[in-house]
Structure formats: structure tokens, C-alpha cells
Residue, then its C-alpha position, 0 to 999 in steps of 0.5 A: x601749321x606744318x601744311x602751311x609752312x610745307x606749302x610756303x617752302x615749295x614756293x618759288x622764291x621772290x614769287x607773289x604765292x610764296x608770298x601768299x603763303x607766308x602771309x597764311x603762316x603769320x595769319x594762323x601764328x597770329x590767331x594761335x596767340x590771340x586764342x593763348x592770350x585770351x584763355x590766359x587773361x579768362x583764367x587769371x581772370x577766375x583765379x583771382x577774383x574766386x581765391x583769396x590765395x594763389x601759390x606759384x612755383x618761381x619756375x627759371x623759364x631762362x634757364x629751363x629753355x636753354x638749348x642743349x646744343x653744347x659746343x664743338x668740343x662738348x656736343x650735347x646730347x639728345x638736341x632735337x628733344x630738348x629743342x621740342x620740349x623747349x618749343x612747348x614750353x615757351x608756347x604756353x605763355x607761362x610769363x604772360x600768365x605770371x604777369x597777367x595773374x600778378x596784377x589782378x591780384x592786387x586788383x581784386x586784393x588776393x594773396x599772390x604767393x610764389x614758392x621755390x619749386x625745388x624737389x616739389x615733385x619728388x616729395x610726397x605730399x601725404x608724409x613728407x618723404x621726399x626720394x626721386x624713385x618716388x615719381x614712378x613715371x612723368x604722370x604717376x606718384x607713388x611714395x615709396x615711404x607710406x605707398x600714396x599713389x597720387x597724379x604726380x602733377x597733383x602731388x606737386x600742386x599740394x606741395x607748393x600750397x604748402x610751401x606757400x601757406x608757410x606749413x611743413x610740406x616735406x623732406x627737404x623743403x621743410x617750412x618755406x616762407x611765403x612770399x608775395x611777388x612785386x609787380x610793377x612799382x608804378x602800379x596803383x591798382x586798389x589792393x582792397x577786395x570790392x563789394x563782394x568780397x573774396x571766398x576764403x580758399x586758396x589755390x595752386x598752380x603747378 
């Protein structure tokens, strides 16, 4: 994509290569999307027809990506990275994997639960205690508590199953009711597993 968008910005323009170029540009952000949707759809697809409950953080994505430019009297800081991380995390689909997961839950009738994400990450999954020094590094859990050294994105993970199966998941979460997300009022999709059931094991998605 940078060779391409590179190579588009060299031509003259007005010009039938710049053109060209730019068609080569869409023609790839076209391909990039298809290739997101298709394993969004195989991956909602697998979880809702092998779990009979999924649990998802209720994630702010509005709000999680708002620019950190600031204004000219306040500028905000670190702009550039806050941009980047916004780029990546608005390139992964996550609203379309909501939506598409909501829907073929109801299908296949399986529990779709989303959770409060607050303090999901910095609790320990193991006794409860729930400390910002607990999250080591971005990738590594270590409680400072009881010492469980765990992934961190695996930590957070069995915090929001709890969370979703209504059990006491730690510290300041305490016992989160579960809740089912709405999908559209229109739909009229069987909510009743077919002929071959659904396994009883639950599922979460960090």
C-alpha cells in the first residue's frame, strides 16, 4: 500500500498514470476489505454455531479513536501515535464483527453477552485483586497479590466470561450482571438451536 500510494503522489497530476495509480490504490483497499469481511463472517460464523455463550466487552470505539489533536491553545500530546493507534484499531473491523456476531447468535440461538470492559485488564483473574502495577508490560500479567503470571490479553479474556456469567470476577468489578445485546427490532431470525444442538461451552472475546 505505501509502494502504491508512493508511486500515485510521484504522478503528474491530471495525468492518465496518476490515474492508473490511484485505481492500483483502490483496487488493493478493496481486496484488504474483502479479505477483513470474509474472516469476520468465518469467525462469527465458528463461534456462534460451537458456543452456547459468547461474552464481549461493550468497547467505546467513538470514543476510544478520537483524535488527540487537541486545540491551539490546549495541543495534544503524542498526535502522530495516537493517530497510528487509531488507524489499527478502526482497520480491524471490530463493529462489523459485532454486528455480524449478533445476528448468527440469534440464529443459531446462542447467548450473546456484552460486559462492561472497565478495569478488565488490570484485575487478576485468579483472586480478584484488582491494581494498575498488576499489568507488567502491554502483553504480560503479573498480580502482585497472589504473583499469577498469565498473558495479559488472556487475563482480561476470563475476567469478561465472568463478568458475563454473572460471577464475582474481581476487585472493583464485583458481580456484573449479564446482559443480552439487542439486534435489530426487525429481525426475525429463529432464536431456537437446529437439529444439532449447541455444545454447552462458553466463549469470550477480548
Amino acid at each position: 500500500m505505501r509502494f502504491l500510494q508512493r508511486r500515485a503522489s510521484r504522478r503528474v497530476k491530471g495525468s492518465a498514470r496518476r490515474r492508473r495509480a490511484y485505481e492500483a490504490v483502490a483496487k488493493l483497499r478493496r481486496h484488504l476489505a474483502n479479505r477483513r469481511r470474509d474472516a469476520a463472517h468465518k469467525l462469527s460464523t465458528r463461534l456462534a454455531t460451537t458456543h452456547a455463550s459468547i461474552a464481549i466487552e461493550d468497547l467505546k470505539l467513538k470514543e476510544m479513536t478520537a483524535s488527540a489533536a487537541g486545540t491551539t491553545v490546549a495541543p495534544g500530546r503524542n498526535v502522530r501515535a495516537k493517530s497510528r493507534l487509531n488507524r489499527n484499531m478502526l482497520a480491524q473491523g471490530h463493529a462489523d464483527f459485532r454486528r455480524m456476531l449478533a445476528y448468527k447468535c440469534e440464529r443459531s440461538g446462542a447467548r450473546l453477552m456484552v460486559v462492561n470492559p472497565a478495569y478488565t485488564s488490570q484485575t487478576c483473574s485468579q483472586c480478584g485483586h484488582c491494581a494498575p502495577e498488576n499489568r507488567e508490560s502491554q502483553a504480560v500479567f503479573r498480580c502482585v497479590a497472589c504473583g499469577s503470571h498469565i498473558n495479559a490479553d488472556h487475563n482480561a479474556a476470563l475476567n469478561i466470561l465472568a463478568a458475563g456469567q454473572g460471577r464475582v470476577c474481581a476487585g472493583r468489578l464485583g458481580v456484573t450482571p449479564a446482559g443480552e445485546l439487542r439486534t435489530h427490532p426487525r429481525s426475525r431470525l429463529r432464536k431456537q438451536p437446529g437439529p444439532t444442538g449447541i455444545p454447552a461451552k462458553a466463549a469470550s472475546a477480548a
